[in-house]
C-alpha positions as CSV (number, residue, x, y, z in Angstrom):
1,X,136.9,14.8,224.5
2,X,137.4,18.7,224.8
3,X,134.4,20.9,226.1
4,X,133.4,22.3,222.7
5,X,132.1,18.7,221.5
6,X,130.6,17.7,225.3
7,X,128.8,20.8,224.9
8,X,127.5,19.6,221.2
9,X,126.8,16.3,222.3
10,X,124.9,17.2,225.6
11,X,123.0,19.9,223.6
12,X,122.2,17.0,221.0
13,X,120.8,14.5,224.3
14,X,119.0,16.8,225.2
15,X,117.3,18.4,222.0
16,X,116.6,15.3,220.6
17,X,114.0,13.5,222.8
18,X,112.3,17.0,223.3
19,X,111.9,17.2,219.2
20,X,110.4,13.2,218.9
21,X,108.0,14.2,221.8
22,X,107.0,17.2,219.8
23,X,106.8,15.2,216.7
24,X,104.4,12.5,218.3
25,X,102.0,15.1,220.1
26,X,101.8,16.6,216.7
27,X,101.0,13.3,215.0
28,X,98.5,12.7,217.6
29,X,96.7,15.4,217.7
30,X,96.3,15.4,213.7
31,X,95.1,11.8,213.8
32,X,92.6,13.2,216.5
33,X,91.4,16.1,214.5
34,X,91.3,13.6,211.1
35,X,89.2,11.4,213.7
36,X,87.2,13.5,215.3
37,X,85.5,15.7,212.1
38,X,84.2,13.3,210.3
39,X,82.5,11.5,212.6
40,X,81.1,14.4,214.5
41,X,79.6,15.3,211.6
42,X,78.1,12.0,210.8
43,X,76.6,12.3,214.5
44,X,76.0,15.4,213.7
45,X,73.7,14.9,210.9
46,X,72.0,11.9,212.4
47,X,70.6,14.0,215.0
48,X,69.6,16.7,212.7
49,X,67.7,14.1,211.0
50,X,66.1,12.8,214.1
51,X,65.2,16.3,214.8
52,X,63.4,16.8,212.1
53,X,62.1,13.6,211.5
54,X,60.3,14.0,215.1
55,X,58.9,17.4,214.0
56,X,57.7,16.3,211.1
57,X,55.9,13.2,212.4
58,X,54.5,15.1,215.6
59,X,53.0,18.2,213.4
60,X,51.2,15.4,212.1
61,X,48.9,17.1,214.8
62,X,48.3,19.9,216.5
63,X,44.5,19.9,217.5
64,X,45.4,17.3,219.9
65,X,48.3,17.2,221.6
66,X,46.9,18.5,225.1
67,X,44.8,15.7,225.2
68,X,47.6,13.4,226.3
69,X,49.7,11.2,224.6
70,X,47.4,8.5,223.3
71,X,45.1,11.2,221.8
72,X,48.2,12.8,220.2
73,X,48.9,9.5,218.8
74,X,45.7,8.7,217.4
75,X,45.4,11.9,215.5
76,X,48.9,11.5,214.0
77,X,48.2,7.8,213.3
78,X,44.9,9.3,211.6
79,X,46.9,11.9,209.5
80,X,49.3,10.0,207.9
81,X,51.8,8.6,210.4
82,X,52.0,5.7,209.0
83,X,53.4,6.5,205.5
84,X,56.7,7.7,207.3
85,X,59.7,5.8,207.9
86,X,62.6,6.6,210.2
87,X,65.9,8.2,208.9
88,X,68.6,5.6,207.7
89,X,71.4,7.2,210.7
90,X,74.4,7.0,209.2
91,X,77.0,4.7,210.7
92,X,79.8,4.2,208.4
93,X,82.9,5.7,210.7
94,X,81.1,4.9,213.6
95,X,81.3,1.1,212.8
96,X,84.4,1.5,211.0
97,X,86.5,3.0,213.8
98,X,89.6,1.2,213.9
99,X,90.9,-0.2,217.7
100,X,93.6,1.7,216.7
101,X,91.9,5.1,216.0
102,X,89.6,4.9,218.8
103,X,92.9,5.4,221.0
104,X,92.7,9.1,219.1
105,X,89.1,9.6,221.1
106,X,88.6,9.9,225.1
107,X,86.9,7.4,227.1
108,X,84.1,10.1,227.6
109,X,83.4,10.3,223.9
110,X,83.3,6.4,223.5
111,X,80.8,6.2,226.1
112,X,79.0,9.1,224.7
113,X,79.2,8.3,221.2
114,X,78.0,4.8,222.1
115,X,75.0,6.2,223.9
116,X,74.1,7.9,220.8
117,X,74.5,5.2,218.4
118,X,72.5,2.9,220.6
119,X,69.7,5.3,220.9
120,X,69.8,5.9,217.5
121,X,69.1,2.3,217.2
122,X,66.4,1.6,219.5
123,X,64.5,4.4,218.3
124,X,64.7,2.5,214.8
125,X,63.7,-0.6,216.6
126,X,61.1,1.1,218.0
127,X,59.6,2.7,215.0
128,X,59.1,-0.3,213.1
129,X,57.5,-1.9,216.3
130,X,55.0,1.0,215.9
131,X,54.4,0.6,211.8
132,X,54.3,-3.2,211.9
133,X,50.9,-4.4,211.3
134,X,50.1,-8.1,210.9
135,X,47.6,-9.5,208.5
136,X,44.7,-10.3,211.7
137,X,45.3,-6.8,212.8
138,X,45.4,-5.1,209.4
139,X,41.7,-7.0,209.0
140,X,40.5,-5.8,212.2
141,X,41.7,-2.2,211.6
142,X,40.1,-2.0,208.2
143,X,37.3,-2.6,209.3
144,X,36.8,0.2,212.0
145,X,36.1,3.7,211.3
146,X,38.0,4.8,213.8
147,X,40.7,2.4,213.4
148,X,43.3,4.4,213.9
149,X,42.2,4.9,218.0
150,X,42.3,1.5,218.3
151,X,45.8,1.6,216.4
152,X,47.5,3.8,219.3
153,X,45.9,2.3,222.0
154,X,47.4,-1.0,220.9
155,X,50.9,0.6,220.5
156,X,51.0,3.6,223.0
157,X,53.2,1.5,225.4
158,X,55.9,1.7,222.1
159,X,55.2,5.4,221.4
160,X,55.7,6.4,224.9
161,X,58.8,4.3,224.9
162,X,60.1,6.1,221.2
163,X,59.1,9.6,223.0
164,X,61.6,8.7,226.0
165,X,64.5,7.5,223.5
166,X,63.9,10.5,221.5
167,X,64.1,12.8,223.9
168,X,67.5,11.3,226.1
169,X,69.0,11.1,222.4
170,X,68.5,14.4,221.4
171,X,69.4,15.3,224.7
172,X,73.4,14.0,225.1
173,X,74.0,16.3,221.1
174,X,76.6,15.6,219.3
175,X,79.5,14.9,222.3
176,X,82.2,15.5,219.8
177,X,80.5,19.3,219.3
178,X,81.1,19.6,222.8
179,X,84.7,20.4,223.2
């Protein structure tokens, strides 16, 4: 073979694998990006719900929130706490994540995203601790003027808890905002 065509076919050895290469980075880093949006906006707006569902259920009261956290709770109980229910958190591409696609994420964003989603979770678990009311303690608390003292100090233990969650999952944001 002359020199012309080993030129040709050395050029062609080594163009090649350099072009697949770029060709596969590209395709993953689209699949990361077609990844990565819509599920930092479904975290996204899950927090922003939990934002503003804890603003709304805390200016429930604001006479007594120096009085500590069981006076706090009273007072919201007694202003209408109890007619609100936690956001449903969107978890559609969260759950849906394909093994596959999850290869497109970072192990720091599966351990972060699962923080979220589990604190997302627990608070929701929490919550409805907080609003269940059996029929012996829905008899008792009718019948008390104050009930709704008696109310929070039966359930600070889980309010103090939700406050905590709250707060750490508010805290860690949106992880896929981050970069």
């Amino acid at each position: 073979m002359d020199t012309f065509w080993t030129q040709i076919l050395a050029f062609f050895i080594a163009f090649i694998p350099g072009v697949v290469i770029a060709l596969l980075a590209d395709s993953l880093s689209r699949r990361r990006v077609l990844i990565h949006a819509p599920l930092a906006l479904e975290v996204g707006a899950n927090l922003g719900a939990l934002r503003d569902f804890w603003q709304t259920i805390n200016g429930l009261d604001t006479e007594h929130q120096n009085e500590g956290v069981e006076a706090h709770f009273a007072a919201m109980a007694q202003n209408g706490l109890l007619g609100y229910t936690a956001p449903r958190w969107s978890i559609v591409r969260w759950e849906r994540l394909a093994p596959q696609t999850a290869g497109a994420l970072d192990e720091r964003d599966i351990f972060s995203l699962t923080r979220v989603y589990s604190g997302l979770r627990d608070i929701t678990d929490l919550y409805g601790q907080i609003l269940t009311i059996h029929d012996d303690e829905r008899a008792i608390l009718d019948n008390e003027r104050f009930w709704y003292n008696r109310f929070a100090g039966n359930r600070i233990r889980f309010f103090e808890r939700l406050q905590k969650q709250v707060t750490e999952t508010l805290s860690l944001g949106n992880p896929l905002e981050q970069k």
